[in-house]
C-alpha positions in Angstrom: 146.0 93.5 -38.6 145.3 95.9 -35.5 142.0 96.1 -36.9 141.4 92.3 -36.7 142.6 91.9 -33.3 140.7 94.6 -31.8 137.1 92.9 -33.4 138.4 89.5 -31.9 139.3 91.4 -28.8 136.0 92.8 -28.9 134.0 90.0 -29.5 136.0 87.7 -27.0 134.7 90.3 -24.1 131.2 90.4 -25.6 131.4 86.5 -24.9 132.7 87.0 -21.3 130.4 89.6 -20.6 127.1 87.5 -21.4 129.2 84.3 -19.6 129.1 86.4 -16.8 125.6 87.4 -16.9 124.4 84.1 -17.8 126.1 83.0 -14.5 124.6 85.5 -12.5 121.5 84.9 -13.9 121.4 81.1 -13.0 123.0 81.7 -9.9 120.2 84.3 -8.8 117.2 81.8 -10.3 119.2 79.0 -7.5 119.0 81.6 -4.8 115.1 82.2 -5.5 114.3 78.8 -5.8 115.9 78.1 -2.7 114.3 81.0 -0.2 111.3 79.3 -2.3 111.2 75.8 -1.6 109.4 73.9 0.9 112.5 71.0 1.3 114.4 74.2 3.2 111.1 75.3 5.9 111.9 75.2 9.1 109.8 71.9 10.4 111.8 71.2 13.1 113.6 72.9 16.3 115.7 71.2 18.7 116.1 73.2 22.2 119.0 72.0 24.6 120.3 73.1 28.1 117.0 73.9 29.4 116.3 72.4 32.7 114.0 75.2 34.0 112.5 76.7 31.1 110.4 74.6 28.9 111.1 73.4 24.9 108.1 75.7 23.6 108.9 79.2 26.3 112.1 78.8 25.0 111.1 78.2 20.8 108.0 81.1 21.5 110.8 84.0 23.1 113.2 83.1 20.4 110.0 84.0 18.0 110.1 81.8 15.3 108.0 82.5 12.6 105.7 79.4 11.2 107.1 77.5 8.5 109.5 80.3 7.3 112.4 79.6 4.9 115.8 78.4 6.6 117.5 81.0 5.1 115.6 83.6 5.8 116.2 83.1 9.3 119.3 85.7 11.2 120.5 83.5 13.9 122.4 86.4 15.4 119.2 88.5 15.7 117.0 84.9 17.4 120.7 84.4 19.8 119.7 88.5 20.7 116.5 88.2 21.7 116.8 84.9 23.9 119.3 86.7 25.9 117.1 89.7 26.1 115.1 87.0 28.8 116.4 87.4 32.2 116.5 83.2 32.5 119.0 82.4 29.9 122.7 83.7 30.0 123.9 82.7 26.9 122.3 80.9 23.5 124.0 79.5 20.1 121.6 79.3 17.5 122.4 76.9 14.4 121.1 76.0 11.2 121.0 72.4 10.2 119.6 71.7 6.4 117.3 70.9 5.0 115.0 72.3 7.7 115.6 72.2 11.6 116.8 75.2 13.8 119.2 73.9 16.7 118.8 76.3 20.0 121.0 75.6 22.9 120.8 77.9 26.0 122.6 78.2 29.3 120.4 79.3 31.6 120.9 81.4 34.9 119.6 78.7 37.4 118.3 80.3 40.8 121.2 79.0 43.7 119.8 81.2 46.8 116.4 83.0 47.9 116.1 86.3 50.0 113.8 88.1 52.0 113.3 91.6 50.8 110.4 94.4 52.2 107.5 92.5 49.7 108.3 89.4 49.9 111.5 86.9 48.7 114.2 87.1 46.1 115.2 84.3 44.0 118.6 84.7 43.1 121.5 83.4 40.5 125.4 82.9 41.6 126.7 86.1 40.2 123.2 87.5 42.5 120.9 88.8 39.7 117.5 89.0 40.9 115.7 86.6 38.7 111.9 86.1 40.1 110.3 87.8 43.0 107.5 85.6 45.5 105.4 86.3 48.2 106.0 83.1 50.2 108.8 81.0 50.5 106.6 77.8 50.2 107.6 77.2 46.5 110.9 77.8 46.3 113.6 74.7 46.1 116.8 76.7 46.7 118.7 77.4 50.3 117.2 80.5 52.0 120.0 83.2 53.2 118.9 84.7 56.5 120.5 87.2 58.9 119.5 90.0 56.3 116.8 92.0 54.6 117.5 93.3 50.8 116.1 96.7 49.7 115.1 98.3 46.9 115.7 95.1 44.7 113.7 93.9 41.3 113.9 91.6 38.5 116.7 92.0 37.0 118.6 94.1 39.5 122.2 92.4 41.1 122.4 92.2 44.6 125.2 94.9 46.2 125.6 93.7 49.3 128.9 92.0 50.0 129.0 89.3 52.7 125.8 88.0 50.6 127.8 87.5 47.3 130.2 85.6 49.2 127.8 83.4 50.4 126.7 83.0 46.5 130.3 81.8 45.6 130.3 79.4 48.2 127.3 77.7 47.3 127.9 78.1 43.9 131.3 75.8 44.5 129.6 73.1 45.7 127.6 70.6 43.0 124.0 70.2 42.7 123.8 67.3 45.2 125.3 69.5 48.0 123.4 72.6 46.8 120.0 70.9 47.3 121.2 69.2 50.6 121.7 72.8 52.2 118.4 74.7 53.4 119.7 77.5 55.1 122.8 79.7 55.2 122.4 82.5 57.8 124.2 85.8 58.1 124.7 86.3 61.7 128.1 89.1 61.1 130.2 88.8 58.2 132.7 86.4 60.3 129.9 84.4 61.8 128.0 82.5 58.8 126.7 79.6 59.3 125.2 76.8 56.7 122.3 74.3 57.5 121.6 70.6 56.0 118.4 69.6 55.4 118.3 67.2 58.5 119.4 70.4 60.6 123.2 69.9 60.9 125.2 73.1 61.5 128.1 73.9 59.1 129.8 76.7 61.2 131.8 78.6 58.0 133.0 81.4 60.3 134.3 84.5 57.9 134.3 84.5 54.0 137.5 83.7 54.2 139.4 80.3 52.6 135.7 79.8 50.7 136.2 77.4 48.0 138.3 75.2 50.8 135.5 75.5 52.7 132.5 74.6 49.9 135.2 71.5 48.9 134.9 70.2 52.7 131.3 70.9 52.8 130.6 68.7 49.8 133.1 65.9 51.2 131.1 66.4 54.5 127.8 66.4 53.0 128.5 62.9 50.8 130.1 61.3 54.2 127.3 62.1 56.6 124.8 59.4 55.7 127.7 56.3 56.7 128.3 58.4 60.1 126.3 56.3 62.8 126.5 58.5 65.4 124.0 62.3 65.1 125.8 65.3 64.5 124.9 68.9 65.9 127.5 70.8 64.2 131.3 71.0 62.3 132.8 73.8 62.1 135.3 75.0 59.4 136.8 77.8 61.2 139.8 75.9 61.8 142.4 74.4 59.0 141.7 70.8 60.8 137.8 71.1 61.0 135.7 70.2 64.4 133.1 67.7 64.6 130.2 68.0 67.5 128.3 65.1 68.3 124.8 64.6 69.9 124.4 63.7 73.7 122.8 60.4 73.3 
């Protein structure tokens, strides 16, 4: 009888065993046909969040290989080397089957320029250096005056304290205000002064108070255009802020 159940014991695993092998065998077949098949190459790649980088800079530093198999593709390795670029600071990188690669970056956008010994600095909120000119001419971002950086390249983060304070104060306004102000100069740390477009003097004072300051700036900016009467200057030195206006 022990005899009996150990052959049907035996022949009951023999059946499991080549189950199992059968299963890995088809499931390994699946896998190969898959990495194989033309429905899963990548055909398609959809880029979001750039606004200064282009759709194909973007897809050619991410280095996509032509036509490769969607599953061959490490998303983690592409998110690594779009960061490795100065321009973007973060990327998620998604698959979506049969065949299209989904990249969405956040770039660092350029808030501020300034002059250093060879030339200008262009310059993100948190003040990483991210492009270096020799003229000002082409540059669409407020200048910061009053000071001279040193010793600053791609990819170095300014140091220099009063000018990081200005970065958080025009990094708390919105884009509109951002791209109404064309100057902010550095006379002393507690004399800084902003300047619109249409050169009207925001008097900022110290870095203190700054993000009460950047919130009446941008209400100050958006109210400007109904004043009827010319403006030389506000200042936002005191709690109650000042308005100056032009001798007529």
């Amino acid at each position: 009888m022990d005899e009996m159940d150990h052959e049907v014991r035996k022949k009951t695993i023999s059946k499991q065993f080549f189950l199992l092998v059968f299963i890995l065998l088809i499931f390994f077949i699946g896998m190969i046909s898959l990495l194989c098949s033309p429905v899963f190459s990548v055909s398609r790649v959809q880029v979001s969040g750039n606004t200064y980088m282009s759709q194909d800079e973007v897809i050619r530093i991410a280095g996509l290989p032509d036509r490769v198999n969607i599953f061959r593709l490490t998303t983690r390795e592409i998110q690594t080397k779009l960061c490795k670029d100065l321009r973007i600071e973060q990327a998620v990188v998604q698959r979506s089957f049969p065949s299209t690669i989904k990249i969405q970056i956040i770039e660092r956008k350029p808030i501020a320029s300034v002059a250093c010994e060879y030339g200008f600095l262009e310059i993100d909120k948190k003040g990483m250096v991210l492009a270096v000119h020799k003229t000002i001419t082409d540059m669409q971002v407020p200048i910061i005056t009053g000071v001279v950086l040193h010793n600053l390249y791609i990819g170095d983060s300014v140091l220099d304290a009063t000018c990081l304070k200005v970065l958080e104060y025009l990094a708390q306004l919105d884009e509109t205000s951002v791209n109404q102000i064309s100057e902010v100069h550095i006379a002393a740390p507690d004399q800084i002064a902003a300047y619109t477009r249409n050169s009207v003097q925001i008097r900022l004072g110290s870095t203190d108070r700054l993000s009460e300051k950047a919130k009446a700036t941008q209400d100050f900016i958006q109210n400007m255009q109904t004043m009827k009467q010319s403006i030389e200057y506000i200042d936002f030195n005191f709690t109650a802020p000042f308005i100056k206006f032009k001798n007529r």
